[in-house]
N, C-alpha and C positions, 0 to 999 in steps of 0.2 A: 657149393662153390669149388670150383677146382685151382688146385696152386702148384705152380710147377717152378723151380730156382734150378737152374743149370750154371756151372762152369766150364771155361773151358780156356787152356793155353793157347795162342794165336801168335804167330810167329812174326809181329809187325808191331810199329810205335803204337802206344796206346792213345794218342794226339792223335795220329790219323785213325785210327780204328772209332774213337768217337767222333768224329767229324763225316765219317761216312755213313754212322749209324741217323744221325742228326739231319743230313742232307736228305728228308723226306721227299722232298721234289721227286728224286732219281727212283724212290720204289719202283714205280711202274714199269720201269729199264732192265731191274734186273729180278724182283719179287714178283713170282709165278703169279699168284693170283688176286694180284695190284694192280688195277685195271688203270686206275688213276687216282693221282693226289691234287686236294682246291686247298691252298693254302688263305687261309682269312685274313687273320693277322700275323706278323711277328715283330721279334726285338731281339734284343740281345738278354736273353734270358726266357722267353716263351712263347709258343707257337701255338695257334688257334689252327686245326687242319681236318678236314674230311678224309679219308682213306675210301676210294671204290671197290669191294672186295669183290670178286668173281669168281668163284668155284665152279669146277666143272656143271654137278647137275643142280645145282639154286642160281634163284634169280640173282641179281646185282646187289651188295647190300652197303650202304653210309655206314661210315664207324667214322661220327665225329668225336674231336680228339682235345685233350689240353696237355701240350706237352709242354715240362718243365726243363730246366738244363742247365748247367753249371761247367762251364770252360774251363776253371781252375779245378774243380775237385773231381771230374771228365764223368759226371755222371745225368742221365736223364730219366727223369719221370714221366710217365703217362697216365692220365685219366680219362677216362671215358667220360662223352658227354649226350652222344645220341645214337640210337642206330638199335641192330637186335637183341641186344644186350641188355642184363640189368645191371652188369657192373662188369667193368675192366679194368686192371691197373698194371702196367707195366715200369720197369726198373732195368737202367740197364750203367752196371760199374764199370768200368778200366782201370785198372791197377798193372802201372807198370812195373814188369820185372825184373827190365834193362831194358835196354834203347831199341831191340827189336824184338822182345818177348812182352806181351800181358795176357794178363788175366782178366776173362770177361765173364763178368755175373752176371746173369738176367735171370730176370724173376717175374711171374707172369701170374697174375690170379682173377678167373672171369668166370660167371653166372650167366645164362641166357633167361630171356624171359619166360620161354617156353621150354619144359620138361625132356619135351621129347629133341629139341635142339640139341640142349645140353648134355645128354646122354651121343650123340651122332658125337658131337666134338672133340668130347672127353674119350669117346675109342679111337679117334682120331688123331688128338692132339697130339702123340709121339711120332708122328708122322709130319702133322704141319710142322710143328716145334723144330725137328732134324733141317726138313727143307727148307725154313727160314735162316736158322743160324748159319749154313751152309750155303745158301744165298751170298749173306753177307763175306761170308770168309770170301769164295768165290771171287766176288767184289772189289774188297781188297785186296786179293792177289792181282788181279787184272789192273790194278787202278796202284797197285803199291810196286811192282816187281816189275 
């Protein structure tokens, strides 16, 4: 199993920087290889959602999802619930600094089914991991400034 926790300073409200992260819908607008999001359910506190993941040379692949969330304490969980995986769990904090500075924890820990997946991903992952977070910043600079 692989586990990765990154931090990182981000120079905007931590209120909006969770709200963007949580706004699953818009992946596919601005996350490369987010072909598209089927949201099932929601509420105010949890999201049933499929993610369409498309990488350049593999097929199309479902990563359904149960994400967790928390408006007051700005923090969301993710579980895995079906797709090529045998376990994903994702975390993601905001902790504000001051009113235009936080702190963003994510924490990422996933297993594929198959061996040989899991090895492609793992040489991988510091590459998708960059272009994600970086996504998001992105994001919010366009959507914040």
């Amino acid at each position: 199993m692989k586990s990765s926790l990154r931090e990182e300073i981000v120079d905007h409200n931590a209120q909006d920087l969770f709200e963007i992260v949580l706004d699953i819908e818009s992946y596919p607008y601005f996350i490369p290889w987010c072909s598209a999001m089927k949201v099932h359910s929601k509420n105010n506190k949890e999201i049933y959602a499929d993610m369409i993941v498309w990488y350049k040379y593999f097929m199309p692949q479902k990563f359904g999802s149960h994400i967790e969330f928390d408006k007051k304490k700005l923090n969301i969980r993710t579980t895995y619930i079906e797709g090529p995986l045998k376990d994903l769990k994702t975390s993601w904090l905001f902790k504000s600094l001051n009113k235009n500075k936080t702190l963003i924890s994510f924490n990422v820990t996933f297993e594929f089914k198959r061996f040989f997946h899991q090895k492609i991903a793992e040489a991988f992952y510091p590459l998708i991991e960059n272009k994600m977070i970086e996504s998001f910043k992105e994001r919010a600079d366009e959507i914040l400034d």
